[in-house]
N, CA, C and O atoms as a DFTB+ gen file, in Angstrom:
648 C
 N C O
     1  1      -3.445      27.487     -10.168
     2  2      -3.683      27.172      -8.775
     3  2      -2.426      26.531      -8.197
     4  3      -1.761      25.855      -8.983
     5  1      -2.082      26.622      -7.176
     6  2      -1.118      26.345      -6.433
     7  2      -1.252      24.882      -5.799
     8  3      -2.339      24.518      -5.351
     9  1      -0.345      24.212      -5.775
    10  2       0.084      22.620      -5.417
    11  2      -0.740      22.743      -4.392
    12  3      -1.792      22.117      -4.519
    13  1      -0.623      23.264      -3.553
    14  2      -0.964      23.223      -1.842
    15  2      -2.406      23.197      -2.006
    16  3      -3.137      22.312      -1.562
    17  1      -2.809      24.303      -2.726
    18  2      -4.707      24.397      -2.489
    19  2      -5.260      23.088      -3.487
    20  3      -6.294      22.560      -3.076
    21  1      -4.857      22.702      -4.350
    22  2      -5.026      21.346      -5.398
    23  2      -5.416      20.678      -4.512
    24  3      -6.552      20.625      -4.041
    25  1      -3.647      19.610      -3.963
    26  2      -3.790      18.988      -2.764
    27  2      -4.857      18.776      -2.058
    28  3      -5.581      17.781      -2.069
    29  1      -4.983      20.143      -1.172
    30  2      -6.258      20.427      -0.253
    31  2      -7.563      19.679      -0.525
    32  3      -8.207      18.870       0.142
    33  1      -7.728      20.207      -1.694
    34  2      -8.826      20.381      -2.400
    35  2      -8.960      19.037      -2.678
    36  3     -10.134      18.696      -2.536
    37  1      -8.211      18.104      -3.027
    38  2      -7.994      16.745      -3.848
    39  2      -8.522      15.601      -1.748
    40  3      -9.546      14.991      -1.440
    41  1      -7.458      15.815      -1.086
    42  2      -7.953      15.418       0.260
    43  2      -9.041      15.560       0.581
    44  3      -9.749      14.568       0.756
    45  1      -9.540      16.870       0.766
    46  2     -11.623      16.680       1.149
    47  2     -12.499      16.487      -0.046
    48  3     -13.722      16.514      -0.189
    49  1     -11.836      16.351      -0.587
    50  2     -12.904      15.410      -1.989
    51  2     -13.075      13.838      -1.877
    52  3     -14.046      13.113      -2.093
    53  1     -11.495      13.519      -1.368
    54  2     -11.326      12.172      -1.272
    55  2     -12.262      11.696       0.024
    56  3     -13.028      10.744      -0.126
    57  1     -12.164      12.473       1.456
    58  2     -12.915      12.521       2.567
    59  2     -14.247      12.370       2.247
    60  3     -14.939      11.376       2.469
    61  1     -14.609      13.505       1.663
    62  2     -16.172      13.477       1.528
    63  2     -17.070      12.368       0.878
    64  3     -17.913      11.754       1.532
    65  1     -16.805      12.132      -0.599
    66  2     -16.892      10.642      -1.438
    67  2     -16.058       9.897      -1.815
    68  3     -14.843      10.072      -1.898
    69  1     -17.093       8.434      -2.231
    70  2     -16.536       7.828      -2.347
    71  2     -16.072       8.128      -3.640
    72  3     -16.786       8.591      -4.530
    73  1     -14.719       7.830      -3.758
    74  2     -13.784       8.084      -5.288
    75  2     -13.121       6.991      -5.947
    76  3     -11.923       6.934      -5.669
    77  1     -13.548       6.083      -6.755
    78  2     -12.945       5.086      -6.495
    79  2     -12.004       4.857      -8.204
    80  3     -11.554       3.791      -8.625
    81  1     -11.936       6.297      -8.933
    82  2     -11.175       6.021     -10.333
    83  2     -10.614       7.396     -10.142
    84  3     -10.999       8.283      -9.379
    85  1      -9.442       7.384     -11.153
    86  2      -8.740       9.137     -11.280
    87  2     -10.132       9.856     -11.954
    88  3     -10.595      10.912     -11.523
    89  1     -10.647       9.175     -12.960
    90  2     -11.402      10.069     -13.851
    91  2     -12.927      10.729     -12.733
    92  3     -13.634      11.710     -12.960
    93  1     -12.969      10.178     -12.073
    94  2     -14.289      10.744     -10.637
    95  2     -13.414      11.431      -9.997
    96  3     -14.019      12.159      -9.210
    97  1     -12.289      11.581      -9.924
    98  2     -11.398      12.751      -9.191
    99  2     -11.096      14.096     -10.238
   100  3     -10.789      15.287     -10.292
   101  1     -11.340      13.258     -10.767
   102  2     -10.702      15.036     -12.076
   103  2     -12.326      15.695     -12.269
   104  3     -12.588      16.883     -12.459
   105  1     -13.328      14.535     -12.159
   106  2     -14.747      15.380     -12.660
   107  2     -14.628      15.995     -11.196
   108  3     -14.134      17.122     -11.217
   109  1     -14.946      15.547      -9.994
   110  2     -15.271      16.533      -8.661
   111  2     -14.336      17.824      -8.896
   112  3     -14.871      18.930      -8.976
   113  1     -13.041      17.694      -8.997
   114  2     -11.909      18.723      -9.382
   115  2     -12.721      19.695     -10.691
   116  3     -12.471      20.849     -11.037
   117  1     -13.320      19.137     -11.002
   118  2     -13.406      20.265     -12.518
   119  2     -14.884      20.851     -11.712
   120  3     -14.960      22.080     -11.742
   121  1     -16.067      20.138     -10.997
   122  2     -16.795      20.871     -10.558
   123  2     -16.863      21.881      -9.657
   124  3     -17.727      22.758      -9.670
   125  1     -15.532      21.736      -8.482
   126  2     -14.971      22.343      -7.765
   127  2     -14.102      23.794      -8.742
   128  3     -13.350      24.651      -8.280
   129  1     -14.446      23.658      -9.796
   130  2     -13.206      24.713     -10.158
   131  2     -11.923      25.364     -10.666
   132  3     -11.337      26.390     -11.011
   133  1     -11.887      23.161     -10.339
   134  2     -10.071      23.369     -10.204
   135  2      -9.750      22.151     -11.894
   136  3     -10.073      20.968     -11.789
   137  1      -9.177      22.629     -13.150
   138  2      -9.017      22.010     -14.084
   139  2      -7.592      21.718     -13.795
   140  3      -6.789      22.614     -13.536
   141  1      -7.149      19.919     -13.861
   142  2      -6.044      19.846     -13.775
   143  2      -5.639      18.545     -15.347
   144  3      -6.567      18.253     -16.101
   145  1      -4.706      18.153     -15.502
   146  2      -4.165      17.030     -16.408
   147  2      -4.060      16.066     -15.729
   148  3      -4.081      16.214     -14.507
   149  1      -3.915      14.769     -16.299
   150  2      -3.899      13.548     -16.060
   151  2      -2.408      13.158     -15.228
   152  3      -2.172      12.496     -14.217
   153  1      -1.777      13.719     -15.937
   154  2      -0.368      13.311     -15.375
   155  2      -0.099      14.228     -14.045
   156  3       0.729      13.932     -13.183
   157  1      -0.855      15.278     -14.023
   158  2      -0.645      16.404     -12.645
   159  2      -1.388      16.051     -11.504
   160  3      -1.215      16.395     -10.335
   161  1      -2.419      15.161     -12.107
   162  2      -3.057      13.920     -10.816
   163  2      -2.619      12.858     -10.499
   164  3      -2.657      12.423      -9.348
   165  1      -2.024      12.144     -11.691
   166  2      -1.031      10.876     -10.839
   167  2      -0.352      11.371     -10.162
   168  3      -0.473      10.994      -8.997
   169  1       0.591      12.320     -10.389
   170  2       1.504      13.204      -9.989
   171  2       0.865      13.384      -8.006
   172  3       1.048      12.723      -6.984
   173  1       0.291      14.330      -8.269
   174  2      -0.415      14.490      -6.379
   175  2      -0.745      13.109      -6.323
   176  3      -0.084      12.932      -5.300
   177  1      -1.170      12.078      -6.537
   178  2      -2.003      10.905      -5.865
   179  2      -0.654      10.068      -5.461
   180  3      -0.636       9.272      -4.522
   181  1       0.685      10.411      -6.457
   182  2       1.756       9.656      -5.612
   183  2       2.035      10.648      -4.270
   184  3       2.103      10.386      -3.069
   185  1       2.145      11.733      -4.924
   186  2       3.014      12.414      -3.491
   187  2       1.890      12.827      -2.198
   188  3       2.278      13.344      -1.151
   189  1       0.305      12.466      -2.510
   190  2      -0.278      12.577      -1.334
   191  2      -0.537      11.126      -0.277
   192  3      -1.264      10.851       0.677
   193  1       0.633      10.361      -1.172
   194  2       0.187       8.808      -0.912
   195  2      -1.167       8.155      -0.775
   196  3      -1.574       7.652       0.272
   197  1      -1.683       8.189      -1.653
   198  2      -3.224       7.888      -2.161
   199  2      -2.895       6.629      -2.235
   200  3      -1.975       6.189      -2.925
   201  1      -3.757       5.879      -1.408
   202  2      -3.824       4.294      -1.898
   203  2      -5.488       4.053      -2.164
   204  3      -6.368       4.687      -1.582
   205  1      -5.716       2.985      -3.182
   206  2      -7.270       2.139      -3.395
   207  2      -6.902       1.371      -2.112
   208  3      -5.818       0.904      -1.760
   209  1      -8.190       1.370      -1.470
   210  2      -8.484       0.377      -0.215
   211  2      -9.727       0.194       0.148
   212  3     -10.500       1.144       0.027
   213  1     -10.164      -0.963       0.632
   214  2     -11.480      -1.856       0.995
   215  2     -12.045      -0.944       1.874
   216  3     -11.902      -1.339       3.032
   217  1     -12.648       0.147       1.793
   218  2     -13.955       0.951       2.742
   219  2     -14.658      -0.428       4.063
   220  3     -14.233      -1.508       4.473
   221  1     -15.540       0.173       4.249
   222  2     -16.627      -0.577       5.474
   223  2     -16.956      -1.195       4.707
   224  3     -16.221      -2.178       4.811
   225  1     -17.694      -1.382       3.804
   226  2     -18.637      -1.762       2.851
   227  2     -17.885      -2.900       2.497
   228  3     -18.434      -4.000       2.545
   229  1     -16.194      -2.750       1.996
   230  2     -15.580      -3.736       1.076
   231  2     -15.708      -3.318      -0.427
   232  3     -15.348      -4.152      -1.259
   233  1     -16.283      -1.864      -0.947
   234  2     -15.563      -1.515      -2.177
   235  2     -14.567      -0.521      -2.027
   236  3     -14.531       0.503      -1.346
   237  1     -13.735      -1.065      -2.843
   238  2     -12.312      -0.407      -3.019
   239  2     -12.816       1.226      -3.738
   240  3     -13.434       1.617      -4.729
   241  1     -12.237       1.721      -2.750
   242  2     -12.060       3.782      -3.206
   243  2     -10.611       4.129      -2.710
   244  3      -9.667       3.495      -2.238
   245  1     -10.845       5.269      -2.999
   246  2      -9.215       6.023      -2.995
   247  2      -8.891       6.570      -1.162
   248  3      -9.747       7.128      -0.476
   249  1      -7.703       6.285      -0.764
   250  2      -7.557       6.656       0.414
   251  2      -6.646       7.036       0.643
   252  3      -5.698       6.609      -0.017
   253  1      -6.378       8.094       1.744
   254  2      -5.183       8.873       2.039
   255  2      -4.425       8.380       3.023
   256  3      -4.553       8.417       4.247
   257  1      -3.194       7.669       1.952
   258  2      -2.407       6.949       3.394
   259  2      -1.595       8.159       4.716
   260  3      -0.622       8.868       4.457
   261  1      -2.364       8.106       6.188
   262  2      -1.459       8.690       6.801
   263  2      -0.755       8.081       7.565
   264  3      -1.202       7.308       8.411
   265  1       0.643       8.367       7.366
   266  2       1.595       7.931       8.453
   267  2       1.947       8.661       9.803
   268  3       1.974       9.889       9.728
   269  1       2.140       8.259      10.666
   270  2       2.292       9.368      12.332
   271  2       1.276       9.053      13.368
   272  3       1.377       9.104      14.593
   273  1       0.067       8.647      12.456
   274  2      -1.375       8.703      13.302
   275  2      -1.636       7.535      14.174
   276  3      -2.171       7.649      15.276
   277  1      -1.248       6.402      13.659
   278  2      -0.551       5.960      14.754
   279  2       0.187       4.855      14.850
   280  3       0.410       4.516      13.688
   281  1       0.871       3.832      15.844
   282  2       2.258       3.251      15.541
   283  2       2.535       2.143      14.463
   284  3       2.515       0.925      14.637
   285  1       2.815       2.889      13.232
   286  2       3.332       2.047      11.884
   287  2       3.346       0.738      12.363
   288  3       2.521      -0.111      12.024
   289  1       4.335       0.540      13.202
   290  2       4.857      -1.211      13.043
   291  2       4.010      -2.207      13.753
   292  3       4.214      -3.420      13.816
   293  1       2.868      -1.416      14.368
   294  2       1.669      -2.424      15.063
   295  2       0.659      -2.403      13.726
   296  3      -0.117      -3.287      13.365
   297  1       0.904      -1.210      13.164
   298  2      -0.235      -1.319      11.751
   299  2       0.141      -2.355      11.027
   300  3      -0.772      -3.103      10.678
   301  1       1.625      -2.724      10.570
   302  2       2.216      -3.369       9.635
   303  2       1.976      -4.729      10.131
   304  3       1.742      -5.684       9.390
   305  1       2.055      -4.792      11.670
   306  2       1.870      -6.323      12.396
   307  2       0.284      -6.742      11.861
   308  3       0.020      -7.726      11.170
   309  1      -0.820      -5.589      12.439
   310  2      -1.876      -5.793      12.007
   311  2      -2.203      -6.390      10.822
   312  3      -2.653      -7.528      10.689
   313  1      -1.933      -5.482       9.845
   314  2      -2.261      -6.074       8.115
   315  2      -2.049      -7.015       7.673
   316  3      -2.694      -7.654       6.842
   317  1      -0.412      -7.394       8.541
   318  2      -0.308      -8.811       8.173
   319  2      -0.614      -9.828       8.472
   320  3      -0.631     -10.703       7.606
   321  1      -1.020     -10.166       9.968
   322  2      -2.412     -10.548      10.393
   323  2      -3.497     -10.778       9.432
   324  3      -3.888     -11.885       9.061
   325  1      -3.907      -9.740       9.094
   326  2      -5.256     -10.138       8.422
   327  2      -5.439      -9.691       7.303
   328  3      -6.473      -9.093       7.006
   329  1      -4.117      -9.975       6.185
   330  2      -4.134      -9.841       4.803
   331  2      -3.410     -10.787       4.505
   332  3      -3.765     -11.312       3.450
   333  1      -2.192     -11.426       5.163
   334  2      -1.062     -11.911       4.114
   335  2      -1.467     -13.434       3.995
   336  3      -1.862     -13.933       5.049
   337  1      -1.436     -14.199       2.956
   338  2      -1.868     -15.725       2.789
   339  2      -0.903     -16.202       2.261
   340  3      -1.239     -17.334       1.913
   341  1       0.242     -15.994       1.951
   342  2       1.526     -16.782       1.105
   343  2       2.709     -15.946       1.042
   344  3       2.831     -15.145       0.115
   345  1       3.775     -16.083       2.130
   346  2       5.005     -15.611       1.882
   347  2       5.887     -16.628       1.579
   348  3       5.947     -17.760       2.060
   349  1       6.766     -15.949       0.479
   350  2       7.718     -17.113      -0.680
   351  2       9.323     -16.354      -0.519
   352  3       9.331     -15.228      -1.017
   353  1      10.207     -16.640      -0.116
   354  2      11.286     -15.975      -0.670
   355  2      12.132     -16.754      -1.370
   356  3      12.358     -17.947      -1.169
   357  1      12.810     -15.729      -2.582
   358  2      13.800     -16.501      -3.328
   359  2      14.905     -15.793      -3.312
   360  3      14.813     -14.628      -3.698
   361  1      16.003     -16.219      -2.941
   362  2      17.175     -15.479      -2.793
   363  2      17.112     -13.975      -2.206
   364  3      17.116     -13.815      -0.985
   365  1      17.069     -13.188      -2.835
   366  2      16.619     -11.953      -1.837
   367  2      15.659     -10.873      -2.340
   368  3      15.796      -9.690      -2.653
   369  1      14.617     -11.744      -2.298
   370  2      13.376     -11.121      -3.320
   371  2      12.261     -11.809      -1.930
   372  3      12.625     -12.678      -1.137
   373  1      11.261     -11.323      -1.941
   374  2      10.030     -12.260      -1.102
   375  2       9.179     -11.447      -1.789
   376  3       9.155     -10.230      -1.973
   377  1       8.050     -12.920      -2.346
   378  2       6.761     -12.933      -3.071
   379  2       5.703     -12.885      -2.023
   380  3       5.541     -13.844      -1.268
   381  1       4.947     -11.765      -1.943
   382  2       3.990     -12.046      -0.447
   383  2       2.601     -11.952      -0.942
   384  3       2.432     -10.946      -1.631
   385  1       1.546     -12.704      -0.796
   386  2       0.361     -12.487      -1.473
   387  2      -0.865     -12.155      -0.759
   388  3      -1.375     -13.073      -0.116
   389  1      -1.317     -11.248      -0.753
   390  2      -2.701     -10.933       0.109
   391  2      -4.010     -10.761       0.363
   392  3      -4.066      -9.644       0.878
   393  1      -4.607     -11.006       0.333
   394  2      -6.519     -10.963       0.227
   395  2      -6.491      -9.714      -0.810
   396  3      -5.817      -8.684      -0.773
   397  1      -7.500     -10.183      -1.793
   398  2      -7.469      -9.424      -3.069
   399  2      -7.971      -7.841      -2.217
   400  3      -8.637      -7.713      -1.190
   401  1      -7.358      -6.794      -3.100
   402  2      -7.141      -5.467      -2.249
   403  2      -6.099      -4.951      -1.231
   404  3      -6.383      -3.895      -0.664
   405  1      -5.145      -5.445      -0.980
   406  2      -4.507      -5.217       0.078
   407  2      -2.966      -5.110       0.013
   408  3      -2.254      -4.452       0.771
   409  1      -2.629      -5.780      -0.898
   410  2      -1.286      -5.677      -1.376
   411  2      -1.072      -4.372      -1.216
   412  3      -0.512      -4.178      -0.137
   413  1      -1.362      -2.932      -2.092
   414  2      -1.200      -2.067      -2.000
   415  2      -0.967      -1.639      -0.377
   416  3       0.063      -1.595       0.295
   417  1      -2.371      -1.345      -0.047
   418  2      -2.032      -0.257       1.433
   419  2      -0.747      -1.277       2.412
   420  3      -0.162      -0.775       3.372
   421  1      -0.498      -2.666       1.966
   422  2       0.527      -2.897       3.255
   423  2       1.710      -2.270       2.494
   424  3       2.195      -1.300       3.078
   425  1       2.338      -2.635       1.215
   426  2       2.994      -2.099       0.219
   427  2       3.662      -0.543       0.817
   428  3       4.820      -0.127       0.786
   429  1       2.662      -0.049       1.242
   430  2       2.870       1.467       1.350
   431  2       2.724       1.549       3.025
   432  3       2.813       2.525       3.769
   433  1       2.664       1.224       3.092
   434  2       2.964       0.561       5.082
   435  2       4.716       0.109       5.035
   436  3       5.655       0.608       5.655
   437  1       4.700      -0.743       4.290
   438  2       6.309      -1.220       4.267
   439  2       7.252      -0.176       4.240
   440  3       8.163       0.111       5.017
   441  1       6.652       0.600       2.653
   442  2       7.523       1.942       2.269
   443  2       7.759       2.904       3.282
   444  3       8.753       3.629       3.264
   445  1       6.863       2.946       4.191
   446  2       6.697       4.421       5.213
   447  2       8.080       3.933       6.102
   448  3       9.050       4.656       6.329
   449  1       7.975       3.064       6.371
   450  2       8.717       2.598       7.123
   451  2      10.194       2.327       7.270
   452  3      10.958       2.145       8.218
   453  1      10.300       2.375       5.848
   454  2      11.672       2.860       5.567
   455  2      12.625       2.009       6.157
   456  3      13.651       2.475       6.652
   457  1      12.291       0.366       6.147
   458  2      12.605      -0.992       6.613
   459  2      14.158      -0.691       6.166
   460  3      14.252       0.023       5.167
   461  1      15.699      -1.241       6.908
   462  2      16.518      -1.349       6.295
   463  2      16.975      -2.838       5.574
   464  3      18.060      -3.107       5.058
   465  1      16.197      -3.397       5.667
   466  2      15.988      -4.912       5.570
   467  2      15.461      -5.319       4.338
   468  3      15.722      -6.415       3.842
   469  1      14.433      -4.140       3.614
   470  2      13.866      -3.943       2.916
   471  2      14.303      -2.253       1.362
   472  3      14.121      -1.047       1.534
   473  1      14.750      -2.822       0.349
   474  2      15.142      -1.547      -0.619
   475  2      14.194      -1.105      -1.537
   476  3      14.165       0.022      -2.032
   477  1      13.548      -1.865      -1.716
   478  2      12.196      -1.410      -2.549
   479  2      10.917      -2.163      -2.165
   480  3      10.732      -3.045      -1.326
   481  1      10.218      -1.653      -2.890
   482  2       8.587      -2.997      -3.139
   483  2       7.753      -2.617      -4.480
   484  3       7.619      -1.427      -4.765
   485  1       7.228      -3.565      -5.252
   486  2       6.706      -3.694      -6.250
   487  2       4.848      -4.065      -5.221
   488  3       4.749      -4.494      -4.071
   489  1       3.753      -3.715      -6.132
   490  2       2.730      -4.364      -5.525
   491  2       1.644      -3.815      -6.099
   492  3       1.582      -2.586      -6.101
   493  1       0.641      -4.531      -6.660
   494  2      -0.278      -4.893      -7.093
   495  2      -1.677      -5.190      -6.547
   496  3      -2.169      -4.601      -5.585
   497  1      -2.270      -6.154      -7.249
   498  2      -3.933      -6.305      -6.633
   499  2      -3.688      -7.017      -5.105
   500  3      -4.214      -6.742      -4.027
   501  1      -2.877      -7.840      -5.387
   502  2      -2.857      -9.041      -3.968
   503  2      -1.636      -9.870      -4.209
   504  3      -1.626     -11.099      -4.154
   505  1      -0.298      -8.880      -4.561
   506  2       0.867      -9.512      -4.292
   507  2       1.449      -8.248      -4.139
   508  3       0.933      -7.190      -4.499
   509  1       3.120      -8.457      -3.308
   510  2       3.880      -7.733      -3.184
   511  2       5.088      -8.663      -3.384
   512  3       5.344      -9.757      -2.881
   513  1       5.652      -8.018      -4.135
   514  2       7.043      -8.154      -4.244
   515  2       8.085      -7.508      -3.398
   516  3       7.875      -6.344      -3.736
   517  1       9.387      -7.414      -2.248
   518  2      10.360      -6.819      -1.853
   519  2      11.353      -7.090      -2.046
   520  3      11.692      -8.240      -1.767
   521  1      12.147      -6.327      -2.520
   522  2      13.587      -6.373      -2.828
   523  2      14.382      -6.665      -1.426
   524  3      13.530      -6.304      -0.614
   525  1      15.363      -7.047      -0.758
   526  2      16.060      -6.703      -0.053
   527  2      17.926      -6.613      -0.278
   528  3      18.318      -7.098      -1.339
   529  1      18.577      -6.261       0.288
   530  2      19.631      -5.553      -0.056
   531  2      20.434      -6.991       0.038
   532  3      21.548      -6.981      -0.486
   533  1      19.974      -8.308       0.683
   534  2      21.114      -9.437       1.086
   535  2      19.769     -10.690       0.801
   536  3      18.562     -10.450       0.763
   537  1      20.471     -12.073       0.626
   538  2      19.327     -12.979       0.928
   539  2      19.152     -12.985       2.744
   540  3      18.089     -13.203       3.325
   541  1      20.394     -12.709       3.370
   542  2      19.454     -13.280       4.921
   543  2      18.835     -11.502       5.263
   544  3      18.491     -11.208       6.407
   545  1      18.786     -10.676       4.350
   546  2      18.101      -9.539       5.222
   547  2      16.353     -10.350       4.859
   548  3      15.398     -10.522       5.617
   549  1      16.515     -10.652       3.559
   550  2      15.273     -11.392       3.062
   551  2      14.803     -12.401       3.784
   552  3      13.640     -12.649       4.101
   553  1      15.951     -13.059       4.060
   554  2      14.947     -14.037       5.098
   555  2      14.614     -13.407       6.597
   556  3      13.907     -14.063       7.363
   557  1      15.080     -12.269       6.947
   558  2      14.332     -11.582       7.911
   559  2      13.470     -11.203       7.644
   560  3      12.608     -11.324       8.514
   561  1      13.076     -10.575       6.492
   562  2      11.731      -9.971       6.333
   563  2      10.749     -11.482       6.266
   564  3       9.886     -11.135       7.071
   565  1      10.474     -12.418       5.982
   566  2      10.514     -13.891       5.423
   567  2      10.161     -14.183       6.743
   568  3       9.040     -14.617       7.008
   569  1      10.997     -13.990       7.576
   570  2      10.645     -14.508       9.293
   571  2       9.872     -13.473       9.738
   572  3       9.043     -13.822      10.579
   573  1       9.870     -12.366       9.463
   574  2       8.974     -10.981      10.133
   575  2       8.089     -11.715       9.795
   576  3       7.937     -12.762      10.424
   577  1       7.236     -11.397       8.707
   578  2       6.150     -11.732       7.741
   579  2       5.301     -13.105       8.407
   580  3       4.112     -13.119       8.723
   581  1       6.366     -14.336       8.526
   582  2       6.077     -15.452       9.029
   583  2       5.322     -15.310      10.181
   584  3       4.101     -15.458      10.224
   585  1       6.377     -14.887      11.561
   586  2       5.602     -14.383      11.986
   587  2       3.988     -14.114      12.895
   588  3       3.290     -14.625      13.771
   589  1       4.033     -13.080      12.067
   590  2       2.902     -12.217      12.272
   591  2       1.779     -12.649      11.721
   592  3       0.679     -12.478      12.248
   593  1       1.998     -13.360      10.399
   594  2       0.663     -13.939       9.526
   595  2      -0.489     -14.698      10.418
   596  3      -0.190     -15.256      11.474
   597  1      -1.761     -14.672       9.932
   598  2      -2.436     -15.449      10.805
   599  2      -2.469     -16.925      10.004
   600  3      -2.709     -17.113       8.811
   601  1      -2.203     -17.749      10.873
   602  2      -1.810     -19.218      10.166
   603  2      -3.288     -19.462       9.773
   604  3      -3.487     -19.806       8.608
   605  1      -4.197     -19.345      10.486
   606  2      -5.751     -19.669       9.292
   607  2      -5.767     -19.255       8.360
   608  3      -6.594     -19.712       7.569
   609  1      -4.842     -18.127       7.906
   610  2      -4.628     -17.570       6.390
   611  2      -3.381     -17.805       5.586
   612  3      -3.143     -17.411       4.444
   613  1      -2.666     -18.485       6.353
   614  2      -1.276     -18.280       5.411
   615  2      -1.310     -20.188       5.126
   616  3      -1.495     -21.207       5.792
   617  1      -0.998     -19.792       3.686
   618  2      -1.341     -20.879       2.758
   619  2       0.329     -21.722       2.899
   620  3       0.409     -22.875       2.476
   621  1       1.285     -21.204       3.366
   622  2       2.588     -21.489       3.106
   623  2       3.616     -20.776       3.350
   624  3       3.244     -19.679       2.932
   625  1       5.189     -20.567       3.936
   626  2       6.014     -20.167       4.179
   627  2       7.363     -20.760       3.977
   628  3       8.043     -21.256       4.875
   629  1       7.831     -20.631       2.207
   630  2       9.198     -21.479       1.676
   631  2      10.258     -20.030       1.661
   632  3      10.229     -18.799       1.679
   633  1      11.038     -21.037       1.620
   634  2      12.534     -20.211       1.436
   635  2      13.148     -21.057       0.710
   636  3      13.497     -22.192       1.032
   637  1      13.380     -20.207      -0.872
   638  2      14.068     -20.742      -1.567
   639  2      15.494     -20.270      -1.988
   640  3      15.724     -19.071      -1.833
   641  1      16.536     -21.104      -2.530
   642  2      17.749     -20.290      -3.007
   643  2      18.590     -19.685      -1.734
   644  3      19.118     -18.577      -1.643
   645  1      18.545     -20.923      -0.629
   646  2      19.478     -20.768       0.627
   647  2      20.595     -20.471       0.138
   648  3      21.561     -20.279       0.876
């Protein structure tokens, strides 16, 4: 089967239920038809940008990050708003921590975005790590972050390793 119809196929699966492990994606995939490997599904779930994220409900399932739909940097303002509780920077690294679940989809909000301020990101259950290319690009991101946070949630805002 061809990448494209997989894909397809992998997107209105994700649409239709809730999916919330690879192994409930490979069984719908195998009932559908379509037998794939483990590594040929991480494989699409990076390049369809699949993130775990908090549904209505608040259990975490698999979701299709889209970018375009609509304006990234009010999304990124948003999330951080009402995810981020602790931004830390150290030299030119910032430790950012977020309501358990969330690290990821901002993580991949950051990435889309293709920040120049920003060279990588590491991220997990409810931290993100960012690289940046300088310490003061870091402390821009450090002041972005600052910010935008909602202070009923943000536990703290240090800068370390001036």
């Amino acid at each position: 089967m061809k990448k494209e119809a997989r894909q397809s196929k992998i997107e209105q699966i994700i649409n239709q239920y809730t999916i919330t492990t690879q192994d409930e994606l490979m069984e719908k995939l195998k009932v559908a038809g379509i037998s794939v490997t483990q590594a040929t599904l991480s494989r699409d779930i990076r390049e369809m940008q699949i993130v775990k994220q908090p549904d209505s409900s608040g259990n975490s399932r698999y979701m299709i990050f889209k970018s375009g739909n609509q304006n990234e940097i009010e999304r990124m303002y948003r999330m951080i708003n009402g995810t981020v509780t602790d931004i830390r920077q150290i030299q030119f690294v910032n430790v950012i921590h977020t309501q358990p679940s969330y690290a990821n989809p901002l993580a991949a909000v950051i990435d889309d975005l293709h920040m120049e301020n920003v060279s990588g990101t590491l991220a997990g259950y409810d931290t993100i790590v960012t690289f940046s290319p300088s310490v003061d690009s870091a402390r821009e991101i450090n002041d972005l972050f600052t910010k935008h946070a909602n202070p009923d949630l943000l536990v703290s805002s240090i800068q370390d390793g001036e």
